[in-house]
N, C-alpha and C positions, 0 to 999 in steps of 0.2 A: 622640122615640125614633128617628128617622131618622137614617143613616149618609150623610155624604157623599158626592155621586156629582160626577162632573166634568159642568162645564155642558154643554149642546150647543148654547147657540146661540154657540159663541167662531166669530169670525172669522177662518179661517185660509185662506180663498179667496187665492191670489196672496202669498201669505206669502212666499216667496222673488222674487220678483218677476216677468219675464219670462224672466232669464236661464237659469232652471233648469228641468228637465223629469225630471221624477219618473220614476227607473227600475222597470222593473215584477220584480219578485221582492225588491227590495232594499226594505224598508220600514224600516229601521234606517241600513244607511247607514255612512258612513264615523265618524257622531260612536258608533256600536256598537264598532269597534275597540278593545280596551284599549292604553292607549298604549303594551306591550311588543311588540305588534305593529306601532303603527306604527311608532315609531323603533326602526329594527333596530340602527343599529349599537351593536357591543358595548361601547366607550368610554362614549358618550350614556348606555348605560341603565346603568351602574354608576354614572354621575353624578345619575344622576335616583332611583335607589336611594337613593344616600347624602342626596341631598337631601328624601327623604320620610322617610327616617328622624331625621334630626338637627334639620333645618327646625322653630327654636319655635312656629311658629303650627299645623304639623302638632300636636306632642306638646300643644299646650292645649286643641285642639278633640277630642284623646283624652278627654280629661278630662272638660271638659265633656258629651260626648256621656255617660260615667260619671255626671256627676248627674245628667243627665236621666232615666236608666235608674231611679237611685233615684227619683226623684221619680215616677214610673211606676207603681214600685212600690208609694209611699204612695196611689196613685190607686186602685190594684188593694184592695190592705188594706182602703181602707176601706168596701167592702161586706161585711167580718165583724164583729162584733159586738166591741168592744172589753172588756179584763176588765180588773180590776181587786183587789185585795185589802191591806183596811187592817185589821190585829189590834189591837183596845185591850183595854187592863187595868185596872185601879184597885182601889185600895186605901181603905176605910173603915170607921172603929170610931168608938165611943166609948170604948171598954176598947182601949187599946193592945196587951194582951197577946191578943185575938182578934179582929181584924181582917176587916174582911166582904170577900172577895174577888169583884169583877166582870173578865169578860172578854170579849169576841167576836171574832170571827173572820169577818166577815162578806168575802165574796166576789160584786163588785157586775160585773153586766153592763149594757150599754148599745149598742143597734143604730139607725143613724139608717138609714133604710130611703129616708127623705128625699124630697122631693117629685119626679113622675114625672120622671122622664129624668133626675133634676141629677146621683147619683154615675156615671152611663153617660157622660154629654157630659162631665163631669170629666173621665174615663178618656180617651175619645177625645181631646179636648184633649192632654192629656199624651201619646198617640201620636205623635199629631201634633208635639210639641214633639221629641221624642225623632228623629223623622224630619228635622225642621228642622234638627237639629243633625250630623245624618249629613250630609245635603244639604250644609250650610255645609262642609262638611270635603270634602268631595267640591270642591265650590268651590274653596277653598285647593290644593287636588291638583291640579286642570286650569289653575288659574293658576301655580304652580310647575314642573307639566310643561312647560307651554309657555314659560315666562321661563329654565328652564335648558337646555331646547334651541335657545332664539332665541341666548342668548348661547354657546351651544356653536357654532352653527353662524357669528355674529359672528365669532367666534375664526379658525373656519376660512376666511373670507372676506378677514378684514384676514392672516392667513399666505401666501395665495394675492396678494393684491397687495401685499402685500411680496417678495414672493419677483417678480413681474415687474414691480415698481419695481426692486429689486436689480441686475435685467439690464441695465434700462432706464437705469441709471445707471451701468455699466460699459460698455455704447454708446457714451452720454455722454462718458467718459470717453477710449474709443476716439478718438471725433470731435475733443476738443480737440484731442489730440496729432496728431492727422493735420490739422488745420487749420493747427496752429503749422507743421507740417511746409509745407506748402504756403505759409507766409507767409514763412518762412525760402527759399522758390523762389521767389518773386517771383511766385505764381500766387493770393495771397491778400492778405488785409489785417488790420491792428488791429483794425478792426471787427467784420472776420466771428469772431476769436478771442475778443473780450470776449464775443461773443453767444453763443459755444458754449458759455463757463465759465458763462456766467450761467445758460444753461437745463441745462447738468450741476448746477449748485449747486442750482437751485430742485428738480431730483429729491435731491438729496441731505437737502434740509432734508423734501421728502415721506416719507424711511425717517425718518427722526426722527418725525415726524407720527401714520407707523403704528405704529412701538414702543409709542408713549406708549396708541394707541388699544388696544393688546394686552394694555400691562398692565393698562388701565383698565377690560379688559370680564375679563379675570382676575381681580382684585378685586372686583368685579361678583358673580363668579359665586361666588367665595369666600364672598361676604356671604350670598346664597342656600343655599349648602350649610352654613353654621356655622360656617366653618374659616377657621382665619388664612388670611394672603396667599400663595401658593403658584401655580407652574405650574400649569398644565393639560393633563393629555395631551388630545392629538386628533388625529384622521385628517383626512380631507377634505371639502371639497364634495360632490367626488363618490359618497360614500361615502351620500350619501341618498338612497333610493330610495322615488319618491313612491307609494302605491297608487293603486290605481283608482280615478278619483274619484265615489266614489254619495253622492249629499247625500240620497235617503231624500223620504218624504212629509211634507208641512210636521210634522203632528202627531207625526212621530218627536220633535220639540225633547222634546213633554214626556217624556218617556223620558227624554233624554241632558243636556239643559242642566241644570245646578245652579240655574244664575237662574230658569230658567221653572220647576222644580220647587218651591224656593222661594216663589215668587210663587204658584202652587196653595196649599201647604202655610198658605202665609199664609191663604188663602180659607178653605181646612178648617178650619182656628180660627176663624174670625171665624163659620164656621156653627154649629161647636157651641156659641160664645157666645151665636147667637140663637137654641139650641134652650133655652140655660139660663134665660136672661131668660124664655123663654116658661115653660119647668116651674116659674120662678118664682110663676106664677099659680095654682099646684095645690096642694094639700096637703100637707104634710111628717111623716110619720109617725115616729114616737119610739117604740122600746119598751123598757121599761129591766128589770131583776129584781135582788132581792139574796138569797144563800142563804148561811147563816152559822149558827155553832154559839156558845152563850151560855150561861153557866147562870145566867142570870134573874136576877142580882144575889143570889144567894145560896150559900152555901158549898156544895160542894160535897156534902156529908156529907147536910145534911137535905134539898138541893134539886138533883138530879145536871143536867147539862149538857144543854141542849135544841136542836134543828135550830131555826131561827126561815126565814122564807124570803116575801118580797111581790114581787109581779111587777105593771107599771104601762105602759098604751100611753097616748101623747096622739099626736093628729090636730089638726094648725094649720093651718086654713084663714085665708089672709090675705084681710083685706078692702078693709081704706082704710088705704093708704102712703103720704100724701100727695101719689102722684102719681108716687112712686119707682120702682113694677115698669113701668110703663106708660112712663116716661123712659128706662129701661134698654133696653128693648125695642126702643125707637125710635132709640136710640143704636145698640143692637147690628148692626140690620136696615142702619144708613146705614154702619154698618163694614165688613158685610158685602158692600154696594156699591161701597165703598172700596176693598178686597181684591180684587173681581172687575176693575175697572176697569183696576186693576195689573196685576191678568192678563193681560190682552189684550195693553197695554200691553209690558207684557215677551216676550209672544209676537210684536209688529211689531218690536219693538228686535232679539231673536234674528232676526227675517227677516232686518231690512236687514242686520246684520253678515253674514248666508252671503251675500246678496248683494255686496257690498262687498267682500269676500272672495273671491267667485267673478271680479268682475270685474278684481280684482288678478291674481288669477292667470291666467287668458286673458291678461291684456295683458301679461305677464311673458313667458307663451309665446310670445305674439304677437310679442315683438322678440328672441326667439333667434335666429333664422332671418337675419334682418335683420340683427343685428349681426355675426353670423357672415361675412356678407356684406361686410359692413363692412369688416372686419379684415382678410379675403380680399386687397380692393382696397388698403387702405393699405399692407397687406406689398410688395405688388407695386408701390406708389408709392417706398416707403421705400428697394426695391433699386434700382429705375431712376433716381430721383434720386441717390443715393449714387454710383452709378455711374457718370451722367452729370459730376456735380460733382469725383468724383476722375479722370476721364478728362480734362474741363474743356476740351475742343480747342474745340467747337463755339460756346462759350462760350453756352450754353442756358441751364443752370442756376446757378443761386449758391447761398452757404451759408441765404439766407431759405429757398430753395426745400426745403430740405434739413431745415432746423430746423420746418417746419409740416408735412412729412409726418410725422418722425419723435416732434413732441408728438400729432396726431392719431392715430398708430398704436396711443402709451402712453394717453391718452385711452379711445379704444375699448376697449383687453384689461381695464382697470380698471372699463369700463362692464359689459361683459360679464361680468366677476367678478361682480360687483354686483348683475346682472340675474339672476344664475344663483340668486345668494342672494336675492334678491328674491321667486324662483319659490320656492322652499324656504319665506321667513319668507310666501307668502300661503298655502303649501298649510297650514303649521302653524295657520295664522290661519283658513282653513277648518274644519280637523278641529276647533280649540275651540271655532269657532264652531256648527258640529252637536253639542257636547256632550261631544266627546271629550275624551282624559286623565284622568277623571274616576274610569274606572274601573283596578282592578291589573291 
């Protein structure tokens, strides 16, 4: 007759690992946010609307969560007493012309009261299923939230390096002509000219590169919302704004992850499985009655129509199953070990991903700074060699000189694109990983 209670001996010591340090007032945490708060901008979340709404694997786990509710239902019912009513009639003589008429009416109840705890752990069970099936759906929502903002933000990454490839290859373009110019002055060569068409051309076939990557995360993202092949509006990089980041106390997961919810949920069944096996060993009580109206197999006239009415309890004590309740039992108990194991299990699994996760993004942050640095220096390599090589007196510089500042300079802005989205796809990969998206 016991209700489920969550274990206390789970191991959640160091569950996040070394990296993180549990903020004091926030015991929820960033995976508590509903993902309308975290992704603000207003593009994203019309897209992650339409993708909750249309999304088939959303609208089948409406459904199902629908049966479970029924089947809930049938759990519930069956602690009333079931009713029943079958009318018979019949007709006999031996004189045709007066016919003896019989009839009843009989209206039959039946209550299984059932041995101790079995229709209680039923019910529970079926809560339980009915939960599992919210939980799964909540799954499906934190993994669509986060694959239609990874590729929203895709989108806005490969636009960002297209857009300073674009440049990068109207430089390009600059340089040949000012090369051929100078070969046509006798201050250049064939050489140095093939070499500038050749690194113009290799950014030329990179815009082709990125198109194809644009339409490809378009369609992508199509397949996730439902909808044919189509643009995509969107804003930018910059237009996301990370919150603050609180990962919360290990044992928030269970609150916010689907998975570790799940893997509970899984336990709660397998305990009311071994409370059933056990009730299996107690008595099963039946009480049945039927009240019905007859008239006694005789006509009406000389023998008018009578209440008839018997009421009947049996009490089944099981004794010798050959070994069935007692195998049940032992199955159930090792199930239910089964289940907990899992638990834990999917409590290290959720650690190491916030881990994982956290260390992504420190190290994203960690090279802003850095490459920003970066770029700084190449810009100011980029002008001074330019400048040296079109001045050309001193004869310092040549066109190699010229062509490695200016691929390391497109190098870096594309690194930094990258890095920016990089910091973005780890903070998203955080928040899933505390549980979030999960909720509206």
């Amino acid at each position: 007759m016991k209700s489920y209670e969550r274990p206390t001996d789970l191991q959640t010591d160091g569950l996040y690992g070394t990296t993180v340090t549990a903020p004091e007032g926030s015991p929820e945490g960033l995976g508590a946010k509903a993902w309308r708060e975290f992704f603000t901008d207003p593009t994203l979340q019309q897209l992650i609307e339409r993708g909750l709404s249309q999304n088939v694997s959303m609208r089948q786990l409406d459904l199902q969560i629908l049966e479970a509710q029924e089947y809930l239902k049938c759990s519930k019912l069956a602690y009333i007493p079931s009713l029943a009513i079958a009318p018979q009639g019949q007709l006999s003589s031996r004189d045709w012309n007066e016919p003896l008429k019989f009839y009843t009416i009989p209206l039959s109840a039946s209550w299984q009261i059932g041995s101790f705890g079995t229709l209680r752990n039923a019910k529970k069970k079926a809560e339980v299923g009915v939960e599992q099936m919210r939980t799964a759906r909540m799954a499906v929502q934190q993994s669509l939230v986060a694959n239609i903002a990874n590729l929203y933000y895709t989108l806005c990454m490969l636009d960002a390096q297209l857009v300073t490839s674009e440049q990068t290859a109207k430089n390009w373009r600059e340089t040949v002509d000012f090369t051929k110019k100078l070969m046509a002055a006798g201050r250049s060569n064939r050489a140095a000219v093939a070499q500038t068409e050749a690194n113009a051309l290799n950014v030329e076939a990179t815009l082709l590169d990125l198109r194809e990557g644009i339409a490809t995360a378009e369609n992508a993202l199509c397949t996730i919302l439902g909808e044919a092949p189509h643009h995509i509006q969107r804003t930018s990089l910059s237009t996301f704004k990370a919150p603050a980041i609180e990962t919360g106390i290990p044992m928030a997961l269970l609150q916010n992850r689907p998975d570790v919810k799940q893997a509970e949920l899984k336990l709660a069944s397998a305990f009311y499985d071994v409370n059933s096996a056990k009730a299996a060993f107690y008595p099963a009580l039946n009480i049945s009655g039927t009240l019905g109206y007859t008239n006694n197999g005789s006509s009406i006239e000389l023998n008018p129509a009578i209440w008839i009415w018997n009421a009947l309890a049996s009490l089944t004590q099981p004794i010798f199953q050959n070994g069935r309740l007692i195998a049940q039992k032992k199955v159930a108990k090792m199930q239910q070990e089964e289940a907990m194991m899992a638990f834990q299990q999917a409590l290290i699994a959720a650690g190491n991903e916030v881990n994982t996760a956290l260390i992504s993004l420190q190290t994203a942050e960690g090279k802003r700074d850095i490459i920003a640095a970066q770029i700084a220096s190449l810009e100011t390599a980029v002008e001074a060699t330019e400048a040296l090589y079109k001045d050309n007196v001193s004869r310092q510089v040549n066109y190699l000189n010229v062509l490695t500042a200016q691929t390391g300079l497109l190098s870096a802005q594309l690194g930094q694109i990258s890095n920016q989205f990089a910091t973005i796809q780890a903070t998203i990969a955080l928040y899933q990983a505390l549980g979030g998206g999960s909720l509206e």
